[in-house]
C-alpha positions as CSV (number, residue, x, y, z in Angstrom):
1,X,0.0,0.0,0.0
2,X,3.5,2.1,-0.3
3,X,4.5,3.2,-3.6
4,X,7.4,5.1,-4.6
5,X,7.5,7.3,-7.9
6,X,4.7,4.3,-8.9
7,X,6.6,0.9,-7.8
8,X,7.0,-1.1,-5.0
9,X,10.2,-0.9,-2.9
10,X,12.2,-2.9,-0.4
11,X,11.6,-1.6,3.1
12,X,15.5,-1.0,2.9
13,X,14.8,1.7,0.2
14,X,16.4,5.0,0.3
15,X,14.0,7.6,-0.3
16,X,15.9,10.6,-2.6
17,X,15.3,14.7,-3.2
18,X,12.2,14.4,-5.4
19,X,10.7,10.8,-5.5
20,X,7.1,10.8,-5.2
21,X,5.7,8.6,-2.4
22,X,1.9,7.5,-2.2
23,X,0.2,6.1,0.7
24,X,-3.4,4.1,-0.2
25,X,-4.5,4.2,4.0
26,X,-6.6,1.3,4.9
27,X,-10.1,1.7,6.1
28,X,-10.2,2.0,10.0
29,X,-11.5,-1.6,11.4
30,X,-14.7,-1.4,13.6
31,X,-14.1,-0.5,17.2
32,X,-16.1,-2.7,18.7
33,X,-18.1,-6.5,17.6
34,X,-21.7,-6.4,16.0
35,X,-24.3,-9.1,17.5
36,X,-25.0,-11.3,14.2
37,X,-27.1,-14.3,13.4
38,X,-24.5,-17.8,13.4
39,X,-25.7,-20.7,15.4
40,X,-23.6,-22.3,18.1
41,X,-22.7,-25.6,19.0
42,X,-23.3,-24.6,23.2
43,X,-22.5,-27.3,25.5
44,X,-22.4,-25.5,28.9
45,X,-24.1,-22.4,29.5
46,X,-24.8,-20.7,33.0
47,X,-25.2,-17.1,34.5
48,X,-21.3,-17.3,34.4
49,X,-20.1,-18.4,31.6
50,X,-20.3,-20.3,28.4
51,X,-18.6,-23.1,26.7
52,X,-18.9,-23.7,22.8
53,X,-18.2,-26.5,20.6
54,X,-16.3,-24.0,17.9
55,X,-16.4,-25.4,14.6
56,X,-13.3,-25.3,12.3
57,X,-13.3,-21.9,9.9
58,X,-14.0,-20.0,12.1
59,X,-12.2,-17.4,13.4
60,X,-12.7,-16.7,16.9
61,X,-12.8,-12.7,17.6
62,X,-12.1,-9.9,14.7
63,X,-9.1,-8.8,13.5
64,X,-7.7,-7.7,10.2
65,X,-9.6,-10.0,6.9
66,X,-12.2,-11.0,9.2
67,X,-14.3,-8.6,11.2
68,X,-18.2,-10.4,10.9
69,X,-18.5,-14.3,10.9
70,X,-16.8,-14.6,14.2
71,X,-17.4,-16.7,16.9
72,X,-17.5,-12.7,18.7
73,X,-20.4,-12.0,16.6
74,X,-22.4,-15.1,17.2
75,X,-22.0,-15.0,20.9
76,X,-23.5,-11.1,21.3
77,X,-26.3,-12.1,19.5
78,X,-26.8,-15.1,21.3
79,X,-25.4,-13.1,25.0
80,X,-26.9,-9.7,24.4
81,X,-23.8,-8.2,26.3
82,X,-20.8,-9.5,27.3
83,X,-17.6,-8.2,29.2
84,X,-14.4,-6.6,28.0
85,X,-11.2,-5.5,29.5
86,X,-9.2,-3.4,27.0
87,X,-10.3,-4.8,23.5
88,X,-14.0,-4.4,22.4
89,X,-13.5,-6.6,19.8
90,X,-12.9,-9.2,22.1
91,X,-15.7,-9.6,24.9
92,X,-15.7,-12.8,27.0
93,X,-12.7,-13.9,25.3
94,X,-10.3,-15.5,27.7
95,X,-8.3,-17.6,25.1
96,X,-8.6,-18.8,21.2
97,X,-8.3,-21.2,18.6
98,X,-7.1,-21.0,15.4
99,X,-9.6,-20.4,12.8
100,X,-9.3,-23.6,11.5
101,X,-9.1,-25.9,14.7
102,X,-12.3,-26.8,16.5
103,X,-13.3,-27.6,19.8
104,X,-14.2,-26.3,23.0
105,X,-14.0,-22.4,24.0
106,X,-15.3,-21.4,27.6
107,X,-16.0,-17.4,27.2
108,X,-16.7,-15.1,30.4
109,X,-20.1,-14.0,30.7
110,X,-19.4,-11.1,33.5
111,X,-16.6,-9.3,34.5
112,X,-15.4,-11.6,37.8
113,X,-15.7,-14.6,35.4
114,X,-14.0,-13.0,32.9
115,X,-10.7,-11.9,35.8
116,X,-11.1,-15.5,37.4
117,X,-11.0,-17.4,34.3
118,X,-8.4,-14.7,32.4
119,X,-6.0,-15.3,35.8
120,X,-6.3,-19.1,35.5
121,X,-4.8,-19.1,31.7
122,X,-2.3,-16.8,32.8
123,X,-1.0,-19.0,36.2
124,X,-1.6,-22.0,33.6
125,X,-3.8,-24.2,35.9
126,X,-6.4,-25.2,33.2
127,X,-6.1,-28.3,31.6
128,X,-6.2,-28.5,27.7
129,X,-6.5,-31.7,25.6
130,X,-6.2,-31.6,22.2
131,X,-6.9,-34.7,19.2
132,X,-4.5,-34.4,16.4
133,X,-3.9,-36.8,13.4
134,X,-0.3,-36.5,12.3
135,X,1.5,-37.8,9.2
136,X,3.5,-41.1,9.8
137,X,3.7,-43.5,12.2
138,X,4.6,-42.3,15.6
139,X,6.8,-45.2,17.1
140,X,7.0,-44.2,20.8
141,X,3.9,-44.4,22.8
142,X,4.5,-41.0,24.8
143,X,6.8,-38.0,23.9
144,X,7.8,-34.7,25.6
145,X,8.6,-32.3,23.3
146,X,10.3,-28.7,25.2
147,X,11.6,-26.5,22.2
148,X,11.0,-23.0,22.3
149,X,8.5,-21.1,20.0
150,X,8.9,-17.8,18.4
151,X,8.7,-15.7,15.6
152,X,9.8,-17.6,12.3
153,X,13.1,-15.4,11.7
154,X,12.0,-15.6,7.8
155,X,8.3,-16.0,7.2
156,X,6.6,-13.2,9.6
157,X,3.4,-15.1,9.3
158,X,4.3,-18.5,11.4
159,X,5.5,-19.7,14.4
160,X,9.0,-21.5,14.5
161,X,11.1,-23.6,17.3
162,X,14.3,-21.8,15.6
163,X,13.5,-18.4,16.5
164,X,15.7,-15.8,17.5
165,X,14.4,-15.4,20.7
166,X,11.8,-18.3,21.7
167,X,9.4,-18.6,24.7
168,X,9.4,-21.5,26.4
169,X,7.0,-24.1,25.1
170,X,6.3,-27.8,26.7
171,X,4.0,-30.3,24.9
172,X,3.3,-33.9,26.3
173,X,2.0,-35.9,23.2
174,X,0.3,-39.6,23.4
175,X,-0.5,-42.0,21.1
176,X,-3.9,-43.1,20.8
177,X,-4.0,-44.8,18.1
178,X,-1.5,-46.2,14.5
179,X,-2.8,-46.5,10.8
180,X,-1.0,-47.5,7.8
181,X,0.6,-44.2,7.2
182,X,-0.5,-41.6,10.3
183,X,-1.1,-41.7,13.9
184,X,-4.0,-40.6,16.3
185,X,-2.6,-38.8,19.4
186,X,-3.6,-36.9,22.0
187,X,-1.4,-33.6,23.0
188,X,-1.5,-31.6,26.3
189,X,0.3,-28.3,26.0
190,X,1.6,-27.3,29.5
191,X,2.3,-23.8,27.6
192,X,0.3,-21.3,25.4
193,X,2.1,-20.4,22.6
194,X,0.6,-19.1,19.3
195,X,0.4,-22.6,17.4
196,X,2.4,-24.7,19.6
197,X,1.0,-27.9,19.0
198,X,1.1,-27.6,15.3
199,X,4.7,-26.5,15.4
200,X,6.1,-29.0,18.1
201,X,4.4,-31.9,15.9
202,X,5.9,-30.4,12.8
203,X,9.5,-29.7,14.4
204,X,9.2,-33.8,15.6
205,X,8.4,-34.9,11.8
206,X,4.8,-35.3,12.4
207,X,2.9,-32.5,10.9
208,X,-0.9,-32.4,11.6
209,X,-2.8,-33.4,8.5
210,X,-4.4,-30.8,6.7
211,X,-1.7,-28.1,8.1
212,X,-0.7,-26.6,5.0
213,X,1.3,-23.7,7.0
214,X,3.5,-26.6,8.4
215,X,4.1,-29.3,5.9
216,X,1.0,-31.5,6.7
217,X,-1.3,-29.9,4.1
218,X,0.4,-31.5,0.6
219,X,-2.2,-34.8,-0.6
220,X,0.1,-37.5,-1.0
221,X,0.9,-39.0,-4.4
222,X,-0.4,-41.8,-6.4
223,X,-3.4,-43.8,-5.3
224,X,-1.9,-46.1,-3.0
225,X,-0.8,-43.1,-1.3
226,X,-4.2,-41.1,-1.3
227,X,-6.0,-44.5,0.0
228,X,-3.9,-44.7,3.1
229,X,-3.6,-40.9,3.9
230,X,-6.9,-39.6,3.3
231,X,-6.9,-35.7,2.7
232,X,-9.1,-33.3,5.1
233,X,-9.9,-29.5,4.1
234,X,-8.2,-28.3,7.4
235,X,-6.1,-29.2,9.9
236,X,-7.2,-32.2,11.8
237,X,-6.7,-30.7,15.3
238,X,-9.3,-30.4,18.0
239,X,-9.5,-29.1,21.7
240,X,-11.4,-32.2,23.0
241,X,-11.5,-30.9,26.7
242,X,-11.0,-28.4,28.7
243,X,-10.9,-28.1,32.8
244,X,-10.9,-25.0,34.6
245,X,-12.3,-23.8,38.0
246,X,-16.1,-22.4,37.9
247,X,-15.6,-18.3,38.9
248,X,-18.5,-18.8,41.0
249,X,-18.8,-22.0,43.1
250,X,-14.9,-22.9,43.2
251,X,-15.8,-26.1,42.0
252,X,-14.0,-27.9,39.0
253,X,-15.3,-28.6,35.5
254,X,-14.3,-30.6,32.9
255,X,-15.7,-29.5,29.6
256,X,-15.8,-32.0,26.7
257,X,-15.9,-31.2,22.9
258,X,-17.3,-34.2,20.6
259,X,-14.9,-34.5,17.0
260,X,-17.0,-32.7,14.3
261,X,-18.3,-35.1,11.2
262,X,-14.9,-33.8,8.9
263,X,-12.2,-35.8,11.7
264,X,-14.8,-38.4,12.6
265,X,-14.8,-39.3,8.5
266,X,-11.2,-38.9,8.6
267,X,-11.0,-41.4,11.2
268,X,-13.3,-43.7,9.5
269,X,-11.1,-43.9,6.2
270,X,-7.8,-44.3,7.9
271,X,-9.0,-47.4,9.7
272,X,-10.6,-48.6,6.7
273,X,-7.6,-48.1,5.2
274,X,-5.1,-49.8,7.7
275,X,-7.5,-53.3,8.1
């Protein structure tokens, strides 16, 4: 959206006496989320809070390339009002999933909730566990994988265990299940980092199928190949459960997210496949 004397420039450029320089400024996002229409998949609702099955595509509060169709916007119609600290775009939000993982969210529904439930993310007492299906065989039964996540130090737009400066990031991975060529397992990330479970699978030679941001997205070839790893439009990932402490009565809940039809067929073929 920067263009100098008409072209397009390295952000190493040295502007001279006289080039022309023209700035296109994007429209200024909404400030806050609109109530709209979407149905939910609700599996726990109280005065409290809520807990959604979120299904995979969508993306779970606005931000730039996607400010209606959010889980945000589906929840104020469905809430009428709910709580926000510093981001209106973001009420009841305590934590996310990518847009295309699915699974169980729990979202605040007043302001103590949304402190109580905020401050157990933060002190990392919930309890997350996610479903993947990976590429190849996983040969040990359990893993630990403790690599740091950061910034990719090349391509701005994903996560990377060889960053310059990584946070660190702690998944415990189990296999449930072995196919022919790919392996069910469940994955309980003692850390929050922006797709950690995608990139510690990846980084271990077991990228989720359907990742296409981290090798697991390319179908395989020939038919052999295609009948043994069947594709799937999105990353087969999925928060299964979730366990956090109730803001109100101090007692402990464990919030389960059934597979949506898309990993449940997955499932299906693989196992078809491997018999």
């Amino acid at each position: 959206m920067v263009f100098v004397d008409g072209k397009t420039v390295r952000s190493s450029h040295q502007v001279s006496p006289g080039e022309t320089i023209h700035i296109t400024l994007p429209k200024s996002p909404p400030q806050k989320a609109a109530p709209e229409n979407i149905p939910l998949d609700i599996l726990y609702e109280d005065d409290e809070l809520l807990v959604v099955n979120k299904p995979a595509g969508m993306v779970t509060h606005p931000a730039h390339g996607n400010y209606s169709g959010t889980l945000v916007n589906a929840l104020l119609y469905h809430c009428n009002h709910l709580p926000t600290l510093n981001d209106a775009t973001r009420p009841g939000i305590v934590h996310r999933l990518d847009k295309d993982t699915s699974g169980v969210m729990v979202i605040a529904r007043t302001p103590a909730a949304l402190e109580h439930l905020g401050r157990q993310f933060h002190d990392r007492t919930v309890s997350k566990r996610y479903l993947a299906v990976v590429r190849g065989v996983v040969r040990r039964d359990e893993l630990v994988i403790d690599a740091p996540i950061g910034r990719h130090p090349t391509e701005r737009t994903k996560m990377s265990t060889r960053a310059r400066s990584g946070r660190a990031a702690l998944t415990r991975v189990r296999v449930l299940e072995r196919f022919a060529a790919a392996t069910l397992v469940e994955a309980f990330p003692q850390t929050g980092r922006t797709h950690q479970i995608r990139v510690h699978l990846a980084t271990h030679g077991h990228p989720i199928l359907g990742d296409a941001v981290y090798g697991g997205g390319a179908a395989p070839r020939g038919r052999a190949a295609r009948t043994l790893v069947p594709s799937i439009a999105r990353q087969a990932l999925h928060a299964a459960s979730l366990e956090v402490t109730h803001p109100a009565s101090g007692a402990r809940l464990r919030l389960t997210a059934p597979l949506w039809p898309d990993m449940t067929q997955l499932l299906l073929a693989l196992r078809t496949a491997t018999s």
